[in-house]
VOMI-798871 format. One record per residue (C-alpha): residue number from 1; x, y, z. Coordinates in nm, 3 decimals, decimal comma. Layout:
BEGIN
SITE resi      xx      yy      zz
SITE  NUM       X       Y       Z
...
# end
This chain:
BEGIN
SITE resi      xx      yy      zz
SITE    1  10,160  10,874   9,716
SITE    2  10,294  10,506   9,753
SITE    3  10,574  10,341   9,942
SITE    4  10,866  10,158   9,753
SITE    5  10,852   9,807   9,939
SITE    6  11,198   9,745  10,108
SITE    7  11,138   9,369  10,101
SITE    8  11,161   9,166   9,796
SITE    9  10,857   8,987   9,867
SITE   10  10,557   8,913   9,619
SITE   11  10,157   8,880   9,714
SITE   12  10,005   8,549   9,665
SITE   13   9,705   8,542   9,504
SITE   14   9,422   8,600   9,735
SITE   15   9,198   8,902   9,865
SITE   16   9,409   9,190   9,856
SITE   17   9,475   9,121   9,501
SITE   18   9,121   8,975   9,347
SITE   19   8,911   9,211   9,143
SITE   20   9,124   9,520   9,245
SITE   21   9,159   9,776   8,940
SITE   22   9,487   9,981   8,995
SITE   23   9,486  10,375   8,975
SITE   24   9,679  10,540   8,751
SITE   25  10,031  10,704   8,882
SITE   26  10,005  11,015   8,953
SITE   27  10,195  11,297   8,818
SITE   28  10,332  11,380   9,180
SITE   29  10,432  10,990   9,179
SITE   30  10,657  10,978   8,894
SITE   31  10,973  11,093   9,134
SITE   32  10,941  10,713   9,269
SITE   33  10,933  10,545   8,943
SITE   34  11,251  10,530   8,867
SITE   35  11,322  10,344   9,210
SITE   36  11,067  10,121   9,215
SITE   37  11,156   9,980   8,854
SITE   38  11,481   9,910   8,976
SITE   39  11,338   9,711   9,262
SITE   40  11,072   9,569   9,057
SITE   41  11,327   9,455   8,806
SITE   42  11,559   9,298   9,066
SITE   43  11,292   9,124   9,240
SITE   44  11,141   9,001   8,857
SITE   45  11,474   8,855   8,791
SITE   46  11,576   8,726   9,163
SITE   47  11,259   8,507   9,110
SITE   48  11,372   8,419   8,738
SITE   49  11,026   8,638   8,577
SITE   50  10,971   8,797   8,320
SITE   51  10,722   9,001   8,410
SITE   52  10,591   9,152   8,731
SITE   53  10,317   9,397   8,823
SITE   54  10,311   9,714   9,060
SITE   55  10,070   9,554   9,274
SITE   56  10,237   9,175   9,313
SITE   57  10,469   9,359   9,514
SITE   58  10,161   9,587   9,709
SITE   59  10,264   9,912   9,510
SITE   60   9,886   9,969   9,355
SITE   61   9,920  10,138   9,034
SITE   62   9,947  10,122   8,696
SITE   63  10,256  10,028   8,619
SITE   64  10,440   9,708   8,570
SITE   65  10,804   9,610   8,411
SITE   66  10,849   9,327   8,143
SITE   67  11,183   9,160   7,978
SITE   68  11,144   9,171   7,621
SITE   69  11,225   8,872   7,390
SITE   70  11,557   9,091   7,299
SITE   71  11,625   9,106   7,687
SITE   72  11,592   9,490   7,757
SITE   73  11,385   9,557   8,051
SITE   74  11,119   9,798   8,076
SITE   75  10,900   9,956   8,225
SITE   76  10,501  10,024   8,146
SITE   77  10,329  10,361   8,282
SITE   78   9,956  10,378   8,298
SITE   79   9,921  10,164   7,970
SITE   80   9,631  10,213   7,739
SITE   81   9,558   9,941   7,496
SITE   82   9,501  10,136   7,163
SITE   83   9,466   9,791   6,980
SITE   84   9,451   9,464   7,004
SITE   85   9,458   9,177   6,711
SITE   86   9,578   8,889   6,513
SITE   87   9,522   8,515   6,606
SITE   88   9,446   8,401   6,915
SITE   89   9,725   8,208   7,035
SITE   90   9,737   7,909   7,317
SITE   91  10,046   7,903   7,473
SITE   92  10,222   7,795   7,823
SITE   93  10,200   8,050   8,097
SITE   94  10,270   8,088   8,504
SITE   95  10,241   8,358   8,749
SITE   96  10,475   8,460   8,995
SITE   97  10,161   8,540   9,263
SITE   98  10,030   8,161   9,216
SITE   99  10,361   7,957   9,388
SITE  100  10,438   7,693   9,330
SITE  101  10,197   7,554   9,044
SITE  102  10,175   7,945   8,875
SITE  103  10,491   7,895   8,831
SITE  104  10,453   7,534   8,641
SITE  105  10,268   7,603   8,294
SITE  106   9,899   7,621   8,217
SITE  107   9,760   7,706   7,824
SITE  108   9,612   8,038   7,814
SITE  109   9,493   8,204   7,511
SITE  110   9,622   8,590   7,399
SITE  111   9,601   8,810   7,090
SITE  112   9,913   8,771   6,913
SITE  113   9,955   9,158   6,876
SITE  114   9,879   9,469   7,136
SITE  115   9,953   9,813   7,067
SITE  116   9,985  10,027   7,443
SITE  117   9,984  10,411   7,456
SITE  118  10,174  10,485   7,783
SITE  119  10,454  10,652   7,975
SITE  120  10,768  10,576   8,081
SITE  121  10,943  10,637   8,446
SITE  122  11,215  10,775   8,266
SITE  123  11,043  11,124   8,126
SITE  124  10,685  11,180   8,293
SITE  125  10,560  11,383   8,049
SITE  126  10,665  11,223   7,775
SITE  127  10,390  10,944   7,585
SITE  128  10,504  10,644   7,398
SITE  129  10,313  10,357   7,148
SITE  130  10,428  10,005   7,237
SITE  131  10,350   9,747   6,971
SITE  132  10,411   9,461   7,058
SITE  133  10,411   9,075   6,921
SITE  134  10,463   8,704   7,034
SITE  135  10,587   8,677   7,360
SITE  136  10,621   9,057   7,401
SITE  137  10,232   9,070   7,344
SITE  138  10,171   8,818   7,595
SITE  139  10,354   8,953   7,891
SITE  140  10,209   9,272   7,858
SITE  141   9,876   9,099   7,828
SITE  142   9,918   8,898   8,129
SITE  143  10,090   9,229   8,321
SITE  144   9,775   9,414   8,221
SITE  145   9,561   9,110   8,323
SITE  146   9,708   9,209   8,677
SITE  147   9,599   9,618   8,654
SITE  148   9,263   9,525   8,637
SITE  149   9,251   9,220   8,936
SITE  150   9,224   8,949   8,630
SITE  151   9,459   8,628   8,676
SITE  152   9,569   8,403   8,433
SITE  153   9,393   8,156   8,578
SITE  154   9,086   8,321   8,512
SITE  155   9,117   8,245   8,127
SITE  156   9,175   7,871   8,164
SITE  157   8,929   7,627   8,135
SITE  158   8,728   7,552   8,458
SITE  159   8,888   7,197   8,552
SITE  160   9,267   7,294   8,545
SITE  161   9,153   7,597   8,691
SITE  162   9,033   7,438   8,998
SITE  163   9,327   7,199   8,982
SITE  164   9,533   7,478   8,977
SITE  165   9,357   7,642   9,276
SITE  166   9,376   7,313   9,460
SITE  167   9,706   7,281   9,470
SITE  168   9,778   7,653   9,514
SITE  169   9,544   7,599   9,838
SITE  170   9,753   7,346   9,965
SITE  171  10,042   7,538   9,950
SITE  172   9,941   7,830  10,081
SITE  173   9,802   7,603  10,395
SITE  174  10,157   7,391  10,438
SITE  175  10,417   7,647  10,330
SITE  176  10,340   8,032  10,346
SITE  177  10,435   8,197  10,646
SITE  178  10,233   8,506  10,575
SITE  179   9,897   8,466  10,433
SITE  180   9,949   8,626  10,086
SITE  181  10,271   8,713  10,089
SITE  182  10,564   8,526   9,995
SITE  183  10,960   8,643   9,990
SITE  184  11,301   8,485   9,897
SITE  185  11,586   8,545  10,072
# end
């Protein structure tokens, strides 16, 4: 069993989060799903995301919620990519776990498509297919990226990737209270 966080806070990007493959939720989990969207979907939006992982918040499992291009919310349960295809396509992204440059924009390439079999916190028994395309694609991508310890930065090339870790560094030295945590108010 996990906790629901009663802090809004977010992990930094550092040890606890680094090569760290999620579990799947348990069946005797799915009682807290419903809660922990709704807090995982306040604190997305309270720090202006559009996607945010179970475990950027210290809940380790899979499970993450996204904002569609349409701008419903939802939410991903133990996802299984069934397919993924189409061009690979460059495009701006950030991460809410790298402050402050993750959240400035780095080129990271994605499939343009992804088809997910997964759940939903809504009915625990029930299994859905998500395909997904554009932007859709890539926040799942990059949510997924998280399941499995993987950061965006990991698919950049190797100098703005150590730029990027440079200045994360420094920030992380001057400004976080908390090593690996972060919170707003």
């Amino acid at each position: 069993m996990f906790d629901i966080p009663t802090r809004a806070s977010i992990l930094c990007y550092g040890p606890k989060m680094i090569n760290v493959e999620c579990p799947p939720v348990a069946s005797d989990e799915y009682d807290l799903l419903s809660p922990l969207s709704t807090f995982m979907t306040e604190v997305m939006k309270n720090h202006n995301g559009i996607g945010l992982a179970a475990l950027q918040i210290g809940v380790f499992r899979q499970f993450f919620v996204m904002r569609t291009d349409s701008g419903k919310v939802i939410d991903v349960v133990n996802p299984i990519v069934v397919q993924a295809y189409g061009h690979e396509i460059k495009q701006f992204e950030a991460c809410l776990s790298l402050p402050p440059v993750g959240n400035g924009s780095h080129i990271v390439p994605r499939l343009e498509h992804i088809h997910l079999r997964c759940g939903s916190s809504i009915d625990p028994e029930s299994e859905s297919m998500l395909r997904l395309r554009g932007m859709d694609a890539r926040v799942a991508q990059h949510e997924l990226d998280h399941l499995t310890g993987t950061f965006f930065v990991d698919r950049i090339a190797e100098k703005p990737r150590a730029e990027v870790m440079k200045s994360f560094e420094h920030w992380r030295t001057n400004q976080c209270r908390k090593p690996y945590l972060t919170s707003r108010p």
